[in-house]
C-alpha positions, 0 to 999 in steps of 0.5 A, a space after each residue: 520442470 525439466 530444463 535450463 537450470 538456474 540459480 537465483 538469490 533474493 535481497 534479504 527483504 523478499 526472503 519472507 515470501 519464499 521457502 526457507 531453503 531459499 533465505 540463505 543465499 543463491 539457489 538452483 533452480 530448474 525452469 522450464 526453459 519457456 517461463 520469463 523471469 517474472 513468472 519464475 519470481 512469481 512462482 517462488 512466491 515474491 509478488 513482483 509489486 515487491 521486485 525492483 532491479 532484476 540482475 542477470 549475471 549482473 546485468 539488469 534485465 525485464 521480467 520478460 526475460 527468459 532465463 538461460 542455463 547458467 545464469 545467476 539471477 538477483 531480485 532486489 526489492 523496489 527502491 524507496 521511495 517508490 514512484 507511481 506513475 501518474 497523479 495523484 497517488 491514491 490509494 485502494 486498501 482491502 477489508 483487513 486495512 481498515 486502520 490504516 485507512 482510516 490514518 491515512 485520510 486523517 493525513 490527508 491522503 487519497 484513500 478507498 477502503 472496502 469494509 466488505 469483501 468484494 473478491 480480488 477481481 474486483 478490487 484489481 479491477 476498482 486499482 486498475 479503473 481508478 489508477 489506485 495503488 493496491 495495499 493489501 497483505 494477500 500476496 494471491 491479489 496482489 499477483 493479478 495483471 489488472 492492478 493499477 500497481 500494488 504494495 504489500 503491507 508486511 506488518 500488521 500493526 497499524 503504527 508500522 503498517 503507516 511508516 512503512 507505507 509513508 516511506 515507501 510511497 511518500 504521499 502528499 500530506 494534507 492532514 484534517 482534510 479527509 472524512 476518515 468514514 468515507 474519504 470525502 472532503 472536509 469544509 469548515 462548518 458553523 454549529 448550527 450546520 451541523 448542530 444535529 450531530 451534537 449532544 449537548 455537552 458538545 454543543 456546549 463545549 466546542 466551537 470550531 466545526 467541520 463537515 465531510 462534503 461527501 457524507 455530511 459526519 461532522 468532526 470536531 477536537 474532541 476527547 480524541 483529538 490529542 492521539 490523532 494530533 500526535 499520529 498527524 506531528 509523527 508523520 509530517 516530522 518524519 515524511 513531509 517532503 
């Protein structure tokens, strides 16, 4: 580039996602006088799902900014909690989530999952057609114009993965309400609605029953139950608004 020098500086949360010379503090940088903001944020290697207030010389300014010889640029990360427009919030969650998934329909919260690759075009486009917040931790997709809107996952153990999405987003908990296979509903189902599904032993030991309206698995408090009940008491203690 040859053009207007700037020099820019990051909150200590974005500093992950660029070079090493850039984490200790305002650096220059020569753009090339036409890019907005945005796109120099982006090119540094900070997703702008990441990027909450942008300052010029103290100021907020748009992503579409075209930055100025001189101008001292702060990008702060995004305020939590995050608001989404529109309603409900739900989520889409790429190939590598499906953990996280999986906990967060047993919370109850609006969750799609693709256990299969199906490309970044068509997970931005699935975000965008469906109004769903884009989760994933490959920093190329969550970059695309056709997302809906979009979070990076920044751990990847599933126990932080879960607070660090429920902080930043605060859904709606509704646990015990979600088929954790599919996303579908659950009913209250008697046991011989879904007696098929049971060996014998079940069928034996337990009473209380319930059914996805979806994909038709059943569910009941099995030798499991005491580690999700502990995941469900965690995060309604801690973000149930």
């Amino acid at each position: 580039m040859n053009g207007p020098e700037i020099h820019v500086e990051f909150a200590p949360e974005l500093r992950l996602f660029v070079a090493g010379d850039r984490r200790g503090g305002a650096t220059a940088l020569v753009t090339d006088g036409v890019s907005t903001l945005g796109h120099v944020v982006e090119s540094l290697g900070v997703p702008l799902t990441e990027v909450g207030t942008l300052l010029v010389d103290g100021r907020p300014v748009p992503v579409a900014h075209v930055p100025r010889a001189g101008e001292s640029v702060t990008v702060r990360p995004v305020e939590r909690p995050q608001r989404v427009p529109g309603a409900p919030l739900r989520f889409l969650l790429d190939v590598h989530l499906g953990t996280l998934a999986r906990r967060l329909r047993l919370l109850g919260v609006d969750t799609a999952y693709e256990s299969t690759d199906i490309g970044d075009p068509a997970l931005a486009a699935r975000s965008a057609a469906e109004k769903r917040v884009m989760l994933s931790r490959d920093r190329g997709l969550l970059r695309r114009r056709e997302l809906w809107a979009g979070g990076y996952v920044y751990s990847t153990r599933p126990e932080e993965q879960l607070r660090d999405v429920l902080d930043r987003f605060r859904p709606e908990l509704r646990p015990w309400t979600r088929c954790t296979a599919c996303n579908g509903l659950l009913k209250e189902a008697t046991k011989d609605e879904v007696a098929d599904q049971l060996a014998g032993g079940t069928r034996r030991t337990y009473d209380a029953f319930a059914q996805c309206t979806a994909c038709g698995r059943a569910y009941w408090k099995g030798a499991h139950h005491e580690q999700l009940e502990a995941i469900v008491e965690r995060a309604l203690t801690e973000y149930a608004s």
